[in-house]
Structures are given as structure tokens and as C-alpha cells.
N, C-alpha and C positions, 0 to 999 in steps of 0.2 A: 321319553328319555333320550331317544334318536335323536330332536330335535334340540334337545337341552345341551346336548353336546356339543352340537356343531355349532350352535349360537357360543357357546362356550370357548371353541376353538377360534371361530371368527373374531371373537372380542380377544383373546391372545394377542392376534394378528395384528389387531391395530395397536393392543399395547405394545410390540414389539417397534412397529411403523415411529408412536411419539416418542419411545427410550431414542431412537437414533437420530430422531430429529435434534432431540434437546443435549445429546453428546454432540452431534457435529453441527451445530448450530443456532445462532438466536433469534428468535422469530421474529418471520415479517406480519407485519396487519395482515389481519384474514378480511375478506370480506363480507361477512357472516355478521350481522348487527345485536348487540346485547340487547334483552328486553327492557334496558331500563340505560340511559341516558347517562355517561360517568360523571363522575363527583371528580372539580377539581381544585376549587379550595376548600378551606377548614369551615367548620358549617360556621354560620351565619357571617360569613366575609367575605367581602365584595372579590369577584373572579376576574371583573373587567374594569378599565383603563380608557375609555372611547373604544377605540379598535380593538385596542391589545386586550388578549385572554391573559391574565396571571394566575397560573397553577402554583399550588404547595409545593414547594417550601416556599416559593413567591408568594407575596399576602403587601397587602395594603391595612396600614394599622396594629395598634399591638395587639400579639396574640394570634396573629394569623399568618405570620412566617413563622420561619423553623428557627432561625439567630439573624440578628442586625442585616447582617452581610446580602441576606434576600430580602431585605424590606426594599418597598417601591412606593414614591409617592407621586400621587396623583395630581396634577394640575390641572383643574377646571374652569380656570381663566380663560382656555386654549378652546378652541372650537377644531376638530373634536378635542376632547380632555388630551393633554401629554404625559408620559409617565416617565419617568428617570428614577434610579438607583444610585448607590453610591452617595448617598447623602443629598442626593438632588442637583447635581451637579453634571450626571451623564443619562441621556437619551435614550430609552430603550425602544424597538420598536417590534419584536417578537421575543419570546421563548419559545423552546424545545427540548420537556423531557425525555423525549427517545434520544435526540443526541447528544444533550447536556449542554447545549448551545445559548446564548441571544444574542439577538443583532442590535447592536448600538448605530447612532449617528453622530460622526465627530467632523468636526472644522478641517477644511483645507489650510496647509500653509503656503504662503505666498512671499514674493518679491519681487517687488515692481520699480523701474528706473524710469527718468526722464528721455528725451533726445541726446542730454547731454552727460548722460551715463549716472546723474545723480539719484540715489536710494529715495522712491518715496513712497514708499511703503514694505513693511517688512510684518511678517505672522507667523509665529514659530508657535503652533498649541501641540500641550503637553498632555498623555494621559498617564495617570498614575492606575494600575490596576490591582486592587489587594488581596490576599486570596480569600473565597475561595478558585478567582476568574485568571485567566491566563487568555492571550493573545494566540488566535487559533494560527498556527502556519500553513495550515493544511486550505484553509477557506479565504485567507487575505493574500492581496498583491501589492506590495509596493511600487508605485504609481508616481512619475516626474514627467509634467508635458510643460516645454519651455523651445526656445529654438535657441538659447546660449545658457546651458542651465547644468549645475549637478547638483545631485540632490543625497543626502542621507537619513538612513532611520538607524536610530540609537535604543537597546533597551538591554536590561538586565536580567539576569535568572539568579536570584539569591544575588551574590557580592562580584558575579561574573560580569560583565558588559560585554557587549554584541554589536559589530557596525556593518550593515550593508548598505547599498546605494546601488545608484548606476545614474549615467549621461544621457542626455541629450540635446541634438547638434541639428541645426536644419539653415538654407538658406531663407529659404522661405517656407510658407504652408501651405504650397503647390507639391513642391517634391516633399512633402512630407507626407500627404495623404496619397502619391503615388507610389509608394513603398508597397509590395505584397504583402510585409507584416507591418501594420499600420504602428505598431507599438515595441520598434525594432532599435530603437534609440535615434533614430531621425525623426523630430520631433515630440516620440514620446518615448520616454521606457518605463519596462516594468525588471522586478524582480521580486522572489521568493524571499522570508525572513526565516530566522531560527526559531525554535519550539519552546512553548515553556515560560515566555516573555512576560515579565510582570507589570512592564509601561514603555511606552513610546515617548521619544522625542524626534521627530522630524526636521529637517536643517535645511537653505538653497543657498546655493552661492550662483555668481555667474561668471563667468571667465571673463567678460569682457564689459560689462554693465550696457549690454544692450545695444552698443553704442557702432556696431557695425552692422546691423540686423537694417531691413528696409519691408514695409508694409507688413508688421506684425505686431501684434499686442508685446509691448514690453515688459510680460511680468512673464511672471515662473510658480508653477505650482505642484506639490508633492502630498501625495495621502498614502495611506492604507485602507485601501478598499474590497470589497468582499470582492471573490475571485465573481466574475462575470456581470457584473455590477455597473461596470463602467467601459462604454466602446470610444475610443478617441476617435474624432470625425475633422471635418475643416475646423466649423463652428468651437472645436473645445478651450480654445486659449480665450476667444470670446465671450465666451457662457461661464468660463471658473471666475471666481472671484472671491474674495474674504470672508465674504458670508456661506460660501457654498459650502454646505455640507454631504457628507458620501458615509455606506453603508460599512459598518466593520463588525465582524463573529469574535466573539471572545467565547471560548468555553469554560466550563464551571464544574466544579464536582461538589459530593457530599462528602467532606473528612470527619462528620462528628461520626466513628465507629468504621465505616468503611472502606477507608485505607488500607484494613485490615481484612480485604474480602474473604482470605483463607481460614482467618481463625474464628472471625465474628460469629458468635450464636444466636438464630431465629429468636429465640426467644428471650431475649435482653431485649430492656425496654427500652436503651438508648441506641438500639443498632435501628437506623435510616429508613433500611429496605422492610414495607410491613408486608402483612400476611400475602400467598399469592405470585412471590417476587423473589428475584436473585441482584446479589453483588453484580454488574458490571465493569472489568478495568479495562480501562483503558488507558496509550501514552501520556494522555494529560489529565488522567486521575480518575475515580470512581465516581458512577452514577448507581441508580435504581433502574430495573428495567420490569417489567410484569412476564408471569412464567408462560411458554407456547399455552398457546388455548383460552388465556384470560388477556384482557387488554384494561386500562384505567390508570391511575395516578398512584404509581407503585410508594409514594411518599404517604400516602393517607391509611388510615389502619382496617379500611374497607374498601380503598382505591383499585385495589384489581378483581374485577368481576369476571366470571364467567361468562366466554364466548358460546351462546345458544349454536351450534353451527347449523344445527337441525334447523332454524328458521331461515337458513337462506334458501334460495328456488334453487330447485334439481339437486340437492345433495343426494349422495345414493344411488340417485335416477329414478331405475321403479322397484329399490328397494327398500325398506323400513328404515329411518334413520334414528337413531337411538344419544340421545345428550348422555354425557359423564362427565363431570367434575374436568373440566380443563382437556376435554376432546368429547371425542363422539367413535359409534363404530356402527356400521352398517351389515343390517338382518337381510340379505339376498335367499330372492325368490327360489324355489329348482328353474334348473336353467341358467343361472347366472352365478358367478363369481365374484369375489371382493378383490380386484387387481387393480385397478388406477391407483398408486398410491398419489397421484396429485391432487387428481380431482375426488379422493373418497369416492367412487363412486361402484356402483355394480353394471358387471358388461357379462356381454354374453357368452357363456358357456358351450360351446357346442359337443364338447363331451358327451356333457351333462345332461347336452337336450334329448342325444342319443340315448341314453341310459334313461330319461326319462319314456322316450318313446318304446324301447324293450319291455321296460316295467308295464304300458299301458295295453299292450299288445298280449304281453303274457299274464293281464290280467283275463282277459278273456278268453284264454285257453285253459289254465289250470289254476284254481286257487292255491295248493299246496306250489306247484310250481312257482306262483305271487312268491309265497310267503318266501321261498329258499331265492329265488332272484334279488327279489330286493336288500334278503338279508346280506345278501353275496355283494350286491351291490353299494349297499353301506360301509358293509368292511371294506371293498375297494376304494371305495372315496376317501376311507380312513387313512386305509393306508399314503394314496397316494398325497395325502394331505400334509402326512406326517413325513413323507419321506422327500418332499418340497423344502419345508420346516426346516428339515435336519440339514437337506442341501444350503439354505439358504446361511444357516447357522454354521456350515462348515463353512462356508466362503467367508462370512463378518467374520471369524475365529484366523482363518488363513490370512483375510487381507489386514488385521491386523487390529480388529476390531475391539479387542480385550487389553491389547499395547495403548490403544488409542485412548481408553478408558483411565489405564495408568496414568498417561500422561495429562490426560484433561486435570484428573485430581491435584496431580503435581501441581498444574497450572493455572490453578483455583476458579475452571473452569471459567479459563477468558478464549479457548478456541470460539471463534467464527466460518460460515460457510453460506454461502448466498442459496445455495441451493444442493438439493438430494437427487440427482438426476440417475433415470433408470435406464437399465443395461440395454435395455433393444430401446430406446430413444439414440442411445451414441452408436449402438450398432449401425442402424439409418443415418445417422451423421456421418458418419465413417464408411457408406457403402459397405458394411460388413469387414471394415477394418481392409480395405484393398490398399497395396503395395503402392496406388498410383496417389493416395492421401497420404504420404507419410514427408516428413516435414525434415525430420533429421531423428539421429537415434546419439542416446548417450548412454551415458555406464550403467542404468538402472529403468531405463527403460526407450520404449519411441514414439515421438510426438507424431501424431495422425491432421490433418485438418478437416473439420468435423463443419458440417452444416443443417444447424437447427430448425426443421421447418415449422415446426413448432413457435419457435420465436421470429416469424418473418424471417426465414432463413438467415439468422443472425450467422458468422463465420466464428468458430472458436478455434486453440488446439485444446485436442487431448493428449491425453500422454498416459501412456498404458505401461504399468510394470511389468519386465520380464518375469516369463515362470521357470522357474526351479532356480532364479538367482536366489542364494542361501541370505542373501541382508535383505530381500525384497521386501521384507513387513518393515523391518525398523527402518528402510530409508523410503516409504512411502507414507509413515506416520509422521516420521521427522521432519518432510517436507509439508504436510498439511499442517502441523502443530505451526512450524517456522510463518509459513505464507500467513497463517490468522492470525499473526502478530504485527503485519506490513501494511502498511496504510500509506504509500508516497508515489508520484507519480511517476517515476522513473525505476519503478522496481514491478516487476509483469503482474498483474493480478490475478489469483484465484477467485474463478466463479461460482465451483462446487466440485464434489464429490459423487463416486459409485463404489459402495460397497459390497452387491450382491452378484458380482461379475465373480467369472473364475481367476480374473486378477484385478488388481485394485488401479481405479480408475481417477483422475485428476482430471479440471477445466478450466481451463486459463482463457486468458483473453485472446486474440491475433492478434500478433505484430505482423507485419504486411512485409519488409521493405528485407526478413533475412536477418544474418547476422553480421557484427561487423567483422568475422575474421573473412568471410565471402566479399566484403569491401574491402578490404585489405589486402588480401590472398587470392579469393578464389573468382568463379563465376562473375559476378558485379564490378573486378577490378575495372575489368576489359572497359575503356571508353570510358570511363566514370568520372569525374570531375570532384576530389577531394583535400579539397581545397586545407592549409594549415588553420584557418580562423572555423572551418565544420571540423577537424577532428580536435581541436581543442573543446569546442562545444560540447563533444561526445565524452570525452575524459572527463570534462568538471562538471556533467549530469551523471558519471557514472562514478565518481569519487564523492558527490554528494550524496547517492542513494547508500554507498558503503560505509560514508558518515553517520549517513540516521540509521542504519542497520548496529552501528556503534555504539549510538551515543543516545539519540532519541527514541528508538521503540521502547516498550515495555520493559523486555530482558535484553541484553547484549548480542546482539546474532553474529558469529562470523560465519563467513560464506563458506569460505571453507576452497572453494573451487573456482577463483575468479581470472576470466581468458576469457579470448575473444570471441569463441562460440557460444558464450555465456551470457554475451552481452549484445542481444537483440534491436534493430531498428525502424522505428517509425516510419513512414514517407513521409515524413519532414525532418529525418534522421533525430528525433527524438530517442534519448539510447534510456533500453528496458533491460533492468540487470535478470537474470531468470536463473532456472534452474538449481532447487535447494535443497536440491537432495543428501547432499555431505554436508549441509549445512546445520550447526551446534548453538544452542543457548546458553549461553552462560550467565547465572545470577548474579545480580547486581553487588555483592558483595567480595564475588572472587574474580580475577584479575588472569587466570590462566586456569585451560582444564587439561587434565592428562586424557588423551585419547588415541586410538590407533590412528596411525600417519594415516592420512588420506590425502589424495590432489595429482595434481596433473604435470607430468614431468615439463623440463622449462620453466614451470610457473609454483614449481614447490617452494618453500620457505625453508632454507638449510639448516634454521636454529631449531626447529620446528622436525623435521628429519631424524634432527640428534637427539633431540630430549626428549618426543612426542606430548609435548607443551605446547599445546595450541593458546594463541592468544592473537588479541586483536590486529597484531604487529606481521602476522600470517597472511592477513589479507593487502595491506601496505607493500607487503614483497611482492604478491601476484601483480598488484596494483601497477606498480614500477616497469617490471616485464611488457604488462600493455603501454603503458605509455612508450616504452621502449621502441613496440609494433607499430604506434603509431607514426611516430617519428620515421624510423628506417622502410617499411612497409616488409618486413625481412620476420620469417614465424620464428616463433621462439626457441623451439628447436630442430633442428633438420640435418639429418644423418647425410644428406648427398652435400652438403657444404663441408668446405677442408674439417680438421680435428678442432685447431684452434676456433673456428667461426660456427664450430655446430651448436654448443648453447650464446645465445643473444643478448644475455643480463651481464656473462663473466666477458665476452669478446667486446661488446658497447661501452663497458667499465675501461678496460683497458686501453681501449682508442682513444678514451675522454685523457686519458692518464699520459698518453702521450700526444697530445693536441693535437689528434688526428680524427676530429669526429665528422668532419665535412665527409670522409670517405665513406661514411656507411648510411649518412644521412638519406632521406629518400627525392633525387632529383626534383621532383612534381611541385614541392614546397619550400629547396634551398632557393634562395635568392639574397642579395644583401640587404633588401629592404628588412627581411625577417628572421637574419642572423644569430642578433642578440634574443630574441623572445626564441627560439631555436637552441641557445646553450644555455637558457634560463630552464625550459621545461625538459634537455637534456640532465642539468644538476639536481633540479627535484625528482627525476627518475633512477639517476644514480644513489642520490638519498633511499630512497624505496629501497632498495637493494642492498643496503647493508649489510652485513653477515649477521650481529647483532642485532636482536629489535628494540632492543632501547637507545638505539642509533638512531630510530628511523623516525621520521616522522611520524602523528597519527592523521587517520580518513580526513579528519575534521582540517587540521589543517593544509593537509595535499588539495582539498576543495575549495578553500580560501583564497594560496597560490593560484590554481588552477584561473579561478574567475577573475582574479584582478589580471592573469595572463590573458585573457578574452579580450577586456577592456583595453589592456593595451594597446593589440594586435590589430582593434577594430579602428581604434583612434589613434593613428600614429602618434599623432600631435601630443598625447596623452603623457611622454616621454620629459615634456620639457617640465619643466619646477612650477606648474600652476597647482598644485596638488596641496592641499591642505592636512593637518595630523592627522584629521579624518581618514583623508582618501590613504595615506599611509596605512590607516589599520584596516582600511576593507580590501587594501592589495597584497597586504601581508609582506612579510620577508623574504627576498631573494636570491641570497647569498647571504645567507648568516653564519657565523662562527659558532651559533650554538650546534651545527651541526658538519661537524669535522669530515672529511670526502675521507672511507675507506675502500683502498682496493686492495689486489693481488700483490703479492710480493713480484710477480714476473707474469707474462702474459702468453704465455705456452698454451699446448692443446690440454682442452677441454672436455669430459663428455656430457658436464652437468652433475647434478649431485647427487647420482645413483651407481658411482663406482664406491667398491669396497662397502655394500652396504646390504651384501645379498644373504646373510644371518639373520637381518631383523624379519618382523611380523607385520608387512607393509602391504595396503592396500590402494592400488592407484588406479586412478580412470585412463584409457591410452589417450594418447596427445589431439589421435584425428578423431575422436566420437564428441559427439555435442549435441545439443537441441535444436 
């Protein structure tokens, strides 16, 4: 009966191990192999293409796709066979049901002149893409290598259109490949597209048909190419040509039923996902994925099989490993405990080996003695077993682990987490959390720098919530629910999670290089060389990531909290927006949520103050503020500066208002070459700042300006009228009249917009804490 217990207890334990996993996270491949080989198309239909595998909903022939739109035909003309989709017309060259992915192969376009500047040759190809596939932004580059060349990509999302592009200038293909970023617009550039894209049109023009250029290929070439796909070298103007074709991801979902991941029911025979499996959403729509513990073709109605874990070597170690229905739990010897939750495995007890050697000693002095030891013994182990249990159960409940649940629900369970990392691994990362690892401290908690030696001493932060801060659950759920909704590269990544600590633990990636209020203000000023064309850089990577926080994730995210200690950088000053903790989701259907004021004085939103209507126009005002900082190199608010100059949004407004902006500008970057691009991103700054937020601009468009200001800045030349209507709609508007300059009636002292407001119920982060 003794025995039957603690096997009992132990299988608990791991059931409690998969609930957490399959709340805070979607499982990776195990490497543990099913006894039987998956099924990936519809039985008796061809699976392969020459190379290519087609899995269901993919099928070759009627009856063995799902609808039209994933049929694939095969050409066997072709050595090996080629496959295409889309009625035969586009090249596919893999699929991927885990990410909803395949890679197509599409035409370069070209244009090519004579000596004597005449066109001879021009290839402008077009894709049309229907749904259910979209144009991934996340895996393509748009891609122009020309040395007299600009190029644009054109597409649509429903009845919207979309243009981005970018230049390239070179004298020759010397200084081109002597560049440190090979693909920096001297002879190549690239750029990122919008999300959600239904078809491509690709355009070149040349400024000058070639006709000044000396020992170069006279053409010009533009694609979208899978991110990593394509490195530009001497040889590439040489090697492209008409025929060349390059890699491109389009992703895909299933809408027949799962659009609807919240309400669809298992047991409809028209819903996608079969037995074994859940809804997956994601930004560019729903797939199928198979549940922790099975793997297979979540599309087939016996496609997710059961992972045997038990047949992989060493599970357990040298304890019994035991299969269940979509996990396993391991029967440990005496002497050993079930603690690796990584490895499933059993380690050794030294307790226990103690209590085993007591028992075996006092077996040969007293039987009756046996019998009251061990029983005493038993009960001990119970207890302490349970009272593990209950600790452990109090910390998931404290850290927030029942909040977490709510909201996963809410969220029709699309939270992600790459990993479940345990308390004494980040203890050891952390040197036991020593004062000399700590990175910076903000309003809910302090970031540690942690080294994994476990992962080849990979470098992370962690970030540890305060204890007995009273919001510590709901702003360390609010930020794990936010971060597993962020997929972009200019916004910090979460690695995973710890929930059995005495506070609740987060694992982000390193940024190496600091933040940029420390390049601005602090430490890193000293000697630093920041030049006006890197802090534009950093504005329209960090007004971009606040766009797709807007516009393209799943839900609506505003940040909530956006400054300069918030916005993290690279060593190649790549800016990572972070910290999202005050950070809110808002459903796609409403437009503003009522919530307690939160934010950072300087960088608060006054519309937002007064009504506690947060909406997306909240982060547009922070936005403005930094750009503000960038510009002046002057913080946003500071008590030792006169009355009038201690807030930096109302005093910079004011200076603009009396054509006095040279005065506060920051020396390092005024010069006359870069005056005008200087009162352009002063005007869009004053815009941010509005009083009103239906004044202001939105992210999406501050990121537009932002980048056509880049190109500018970068190519003087850029200036004069060689610009096409094109290039007018990838630089956007710079003084438009749809957006009228509001300031102060007078430009008196200020303290910012926390006088006469000490009644309300306001909760704010202070100015100097940060990440």
C-alpha cells in the first residue's frame, strides 16, 4: 500500500510538471522516436514531389488536399519531378506544418542599359498571392543590387497598398564590397516589408541610365528574398540575371473553422485541428499544431501519435520509466528522487540514502524497532513531500500562476514560452543573484545578467519581480501574456519563464551595448561619436517595433511606458524596445481602454492623464518626447534646469513657436548641411505631442517619415526632383496640412503635467529607474 502511494504521488508530480508546460508553453520536438513512423498524407496519396514531402492539407490529385487552394502539381518532365501550386504557375520548394510556412522560388527583376544610357532590357514579374497564403515579413528581405539603381516593392492588404524600397549608389564594385555592411546601400540594399501582404510587384529605375558608371554590369536587379538566403559578394551584379531565381516564405493558415480558435468545438467534423491537437494563432492566421507528448500531421484524423518517451536511452536514469498517453512519469529507486524536470530523470537522494542506511542498521538490532522506524520514516517522507507540494503550489498561486490561467483562456491559449527554466539553474546564473550581476532596476522589478552554463554559457537577462510589491502578479503576468504575442526584431525577446521561485522570474535575451538614455545622458555619452543619420536609425527601428505592436501583432499592444531607458541597444546600435510590464492589450474591436494612469513623468500622455483613456495615441506622445531627446540630447525632465526648461516636450514646442529651435538643438549634429532634415524630424516630434490624440499622428506612420528621413540624410543628392510617385509614397509627408502645429497659448514656466492633479488615483514609475 506504501508503495502504491508514492507511485501515486510521483505520477501527481509529473502531472503537475505537463499542466505547466502546456499553460506556459507549445512544445518543442522531443527527441524520444514514436514506435511507428507518421502519416503525412491521406492514405493512398502520393506524399512526395522528387524532393519535396507534401503533407495534408497539401496532396497531389483529387481528394487528397483539404480545398483547391493546397492542391500541388507535379511535373515529371523535370529531373528531379518540380512541384508548384497556385494552379501551376508558382514553384514550391518545401513545406512546414509546425510553422505554416513554404518556400516558393520567384524571378528576379531587372534593368539593363546600353553605354549609351539606352533601356535594353526591362522584367518587372508579378505575384499574385490568394488566400489562404500571405507574404511572410518576418522571413523576407527586400533586396536592390545596382550601382545607379532604386528600386520598389508594391503590395496590398485587402483594398490598402503598401510601398517600400530603398537606393543604391556605388562608383564602382571595389568600394562596394569594401563597405563593412556589404548591403548598406553602396552597391546593395536591403529593407524589411509590411505584414499580411497578398502579392508583390517589384519596380527599378535608374537615375541616370547607367551612363556615368565605369567597369560595371549595366543592369539592376531587385527581389524578395528569404532573410539569409542571399550574401552580396564582387561576383553578384555578374551572376544575377533574368533567369535568376531566389528563395521566398509565404505563410499560410487553415480558415475552414479555425479562425475561430476560441469557440471551435473538438468534436465538429468541419473543425481542421483532429484528434490529439490544438488551434494555433498566430499574426498571420491559424494553423494546427499536435498536443506536448504527441508529434505527427495534426491535419489527419489519426495524424498525432503518441510520443513513446520511454524508448529513448537513459530516461529516468536507473529508474523505471513508465509511458502515459501523451507523457510519461518515472518510478525512482530508494535512494533517488524524481527532480530534473528537464531531463525526466531520477538523481540521487542523499537524504534518503541516509534513512535507507538507518532502516538497514536498525533492522538488525530490533525488529519491532524495524517496524516503528520505518513506519516513522514513511510518515516523514510524506510529510516532507507534501509540504514541498504545497510550497511549491503556494509560489505557482503567488507568482501568479492561476492569473496566468485566466488569461491564457482569455487568450484562446496563443501564450508561447521557449522554455520552463528552474530556480537554482538561474540562481547559478546569477551567482546567487549578487549586486555585482545586476543590469538596471525598474518599477517592478531588477534585471540580473545571468550565465547559462548549461547552454555553453550562453549570456541572458533575467529579471526578478519585487516582493511585497502589491501589482507584482498582475504585472509579471501582463508581461509574459504581452511578450508571447511579439515576434519582431527590434522588440527584446523572451526566452522563458520560472515559476517555482519565491518570486516570479522572466528570461530575455542580452542586449550588450546598454540603453540608449546612457548614450544620450549617461555613462556612454563621454567620447561616443553619435552621429544625426545612427540616431535617426534608432528612432525608425524603434517607431517601427511600436507600429507592429499597433498594428500587426495579434491584439493591439500599447507599451504603455515608452523612454529611453526602455529602449535598449545592440553593438551595432540596433535599438530593442523592452520592458512590458505596464504594458495593455487591447481587442481588435475597441479603440481605447479605461485603465489606471500609469507612465513615466516627461513622457506621460496629458489626454490620457485627464480621462484615463488609454489608446494607441499614448504611445505617439512618449514617442515624440524621445525623439525630442534625441535631437537636444537634453532628459525629459529635470528639476535642476530653470522652471520654464524643466519639462522638454512643453519648452521644445515653444522654441519651435518662436523660431528659436537652433538654441536647444544638440551641437554634435547641428550643422547647415543637416538643418532642414533637423526641422523636418523637429515638426514630426512636435506632432507626437499634441495635446489631443486625434491630432497626432499614428506609429505607423511616424515610421514611414522616420525612414524616408534616413534616406534622405544618407543621400544628400536625394533632395533634388529625381524622385518618382513612388518614392513620394515610401517618404511620406513632411509638412502636411492635414496635421495643423498645436502649442501653448504662452511659454511660461512649466512643471509638466502633474500639477493640480494630486486627487486622482495615479500610479507612476519614477523618471531615473529603468531596465
Amino acid at each position: 500500500m506504501a508503495l502504491h502511494r508514492r507511485m501515486h504521488i510521483l505520477h501527481l508530480s509529473s502531472v503537475m510538471v505537463v499542466v505547466v508546460t502546456i499553460l506556459l508553453g507549445t512544445p518543442t520536438p522531443t527527441t524520444a522516436q514514436s514506435l511507428l513512423p507518421p502519416q503525412l498524407a491521406l492514405h493512398d496519396c502520393p506524399d512526395h514531389c522528387g524532393n519535396l514531402t507534401i503533407p495534408y492539407p497539401f496532396g497531389i490529385g483529387d481528394g487528397c488536399y483539404l480545398d483547391r487552394r493546397f492542391e500541388i502539381t507535379c511535373n515529371i518532365s523535370t529531373q528531379p519531378p518540380t512541384a508548384f501550386f497556385m494552379r501551376g504557375n508558382v514553384e514550391i520548394t518545401s513545406i512546414s506544418l509546425y510553422d505554416g510556412e513554404v518556400q516558393i522560388r520567384q524571378f528576379a527583376a531587372s534593368d539593363c542599359y546600353d553605354a549609351h544610357g539606352n533601356p535594353t532590357e526591362t522584367n518587372s514579374p508579378e505575384l499574385s498571392v490568394p488566400p489562404p497564403y500571405t507574404i511572410s515579413e518576418t522571413k523576407n528581405v527586400f533586396v536592390a543590387v545596382g550601382c545607379d539603381t532604386y528600386a520598389f516593392f508594391k503590395g496590398y492588404r485587402g483594398e490598402e497598398k503598401y510601398t517600400t524600397g530603398c537606393m543604391s549608389i556605388c562608383d564602382n564594385l571595389g568600394n562596394a564590397i569594401d563597405q563593412r555592411d556589404t548591403c548598406s546601400g553602396v552597391g546593395c540594399c536591403q529593407t524589411k516589408i509590411p505584414g499580411g501582404l497578398k502579392n508583390q510587384t517589384v519596380t527599378l529605375g535608374s537615375f541616370y541610365n547607367y551612363t556615368k558608371e565605369r567597369d560595371i554590369s549595366r543592369c539592376s536587379y531587385a527581389f524578395l528574398v528569404q532573410e539569409g538566403e542571399f550574401n552580396f559578394k564582387y561576383t553578384s551584379l555578374r551572376e544575377l540575371n533574368k533567369k535568376a531565381q531566389v528563395p521566398e516564405i509565404l505563410d499560410w493558415k487553415i480558415e475552414n473553422g479555425t479562425e475561430l480558435c476560441n469557440i471551435a468545438a473538438k468534436n465538429d467534423s468541419t473543425f481542421a485541428c483532429k484528434a490529439n491537437s490544438f488551434c494555433h494563432n498566430r499574426t498571420s492566421g491559424s494553423i494546427c499544431r499536435c498536443l506536448p507528448g504527441y508529434e505527427g500531421n495534426p491535419y489527419l484524423p489519426d495524424g498525432c501519435q503518441d510520443i513513446d518517451e520511454c524508448k529513448a536511452p537513459d530516461y529516468c536514469g536507473n529508474g523505471t520509466c513508465i509511458n502515459t498517453p501523451g507523457g510519461h512519469y518515472c518510478q525512482c529507486p530508494i535512494g533517488y528522487k524524481y527532480g530534473d524536470l528537464d531531463k525526466k530523470s531520477c538523481i540521487k537522494d542523499n537524504g534518503r540514502a541516509k534513512l535507507g542506511l538507518l532502516l538497514i542498521i536498525s533492522i538488525g538490532a530490533s525488529g519491532g524497532f524495524l517496524l516503528l522506524l520505518s513506519g516513522s520514516s514513511w510518515i516523514y517522507w510524506g510529510m516532507q513531500r507534501r509540504k514541498f507540494l504545497k510550497l511549491k503550489e503556494k509560489y505557482f498561486k503567488e507568482n501568479g500562476g492561476l492569473l496566468l490561467q485566466q488569461k491564457i483562456a482569455s487568450q484562446g491559449g496563443s501564450v508561447e514560452t521557449t522554455k520552463i527554466f528552474r530556480a537554482e539553474e538561474l540562481e547559478k546564473a546569477t551567482n546567487n543573484y549578487h549586486e555585482s550581476r545586476i543590469l538596471g532596476e525598474g518599477g517592478y522589478g531588477i534585471v540580473y545578467k545571468g550565465i547559462l552554463a548549461a547552454d555553453n554559457n550562453k549570456v541572458v537577462a533575467i529579471k526578478k519581480s519585487k516582493i511585497c510589491v502589491p501589482t507584482q502578479k498582475e504585472q509579471f503576468v501582463n508581461e509574459l501574456i504581452v511578450l508571447s504575442q511579439i515576434n519582431h526584431r527590434n522588440v527584446v525577446r523572451l526566452l522563458g519563464c520560472c515559476l517555482e521561485s519565491e518570486v516570479p522570474l522572466l528570461v530575455y535575451e542580452f542586449v550588450a551595448h546598454g540603453t540608449l538614455f546612457e548614450h544620450i545622458h549617461g555613462k556612454k555619452r563621454k567620447g561616443s561619436s553619435f552621429s544625426l543619420e545612427l540616431r535617426l536609425k534608432i528612432a525608425a527601428e524603434t517607431a517601427g517595433a511600436l507600429a507592429y505592436l499597433h498594428s500587426s501583432a495579434l491584439m493591439q499592444i500599447i507599451h504603455r511606458d515608452v523612454k529611453t531607458t526602455n529602449i535598449l541597444l545592440e553593438e551595432n546600435y540596433t535599438a530593442k524596445v523592452s520592458d512590458f510590464g505596464a504594458s495593455r492589450l487591447i481587442p481588435l474591436d475597441q479603440a481605447q481602454l479605461a485603465t489606471l494612469v500609469q507612465g513615466t513623468f516627461g513622457y506621460l500622455d496629458p489626454e490620457y492623464f485627464l480621462t484615463n483613456q488609454l489608446t494607441d495615441k499614448s504611445d505617439v506622445f512618449s514617442f515624440g518626447v524621445v525623439l525630442m531627446e534625441l535631437l537636444t540630447s537634453k532628459r525629459a525632465l529635470a528639476f535642476d534646469r530653470p522652471e520654464a526648461e524643466r519639462n522638454l516636450a512643453s519648452f521644445f514646442v515653444c522654441l519651435m513657436k518662436e523660431d528659436r529651435l537652433n538654441e536647444i538643438l544638440d551641437d554634435d549634429i547641428l550643422n547647415e548641411r543637416n538643418i532642414e532634415t533637423l526641422k523636418t524630424v523637429a515638426n514630426l516630434a512636435k506632432r507626437c505631442v499634441r495635446l489631443k490624440g486625434e491630432d497626432r499622428p499614428t506609429m505607423k506612420e511616424v515610421a514611414m517619415e522616420l525612414e524616408g528621413m534616413r534616406i534622405t540624410e544618407k543621400h544628400a543628392w536625394g533632395k533634388a526632383e529625381i524622385f518618382s510617385e513612388e518614392t513620394e509614397c515610401l517618404l511620406g509627408p513632411v509638412n502636411s496640412d492635414a496635421y495643423p502645429v498645436d502649442v501653448r497659448a504662452d511659454c511660461g514656466p512649466s512643471t509638466g503635467t502633474a500639477i493640480g492633479y494630486d486627487s486622482m488615483q495615479i500610479q507612476f514609475t519614477p523618471y531615473d529607474d529603468g531596465r
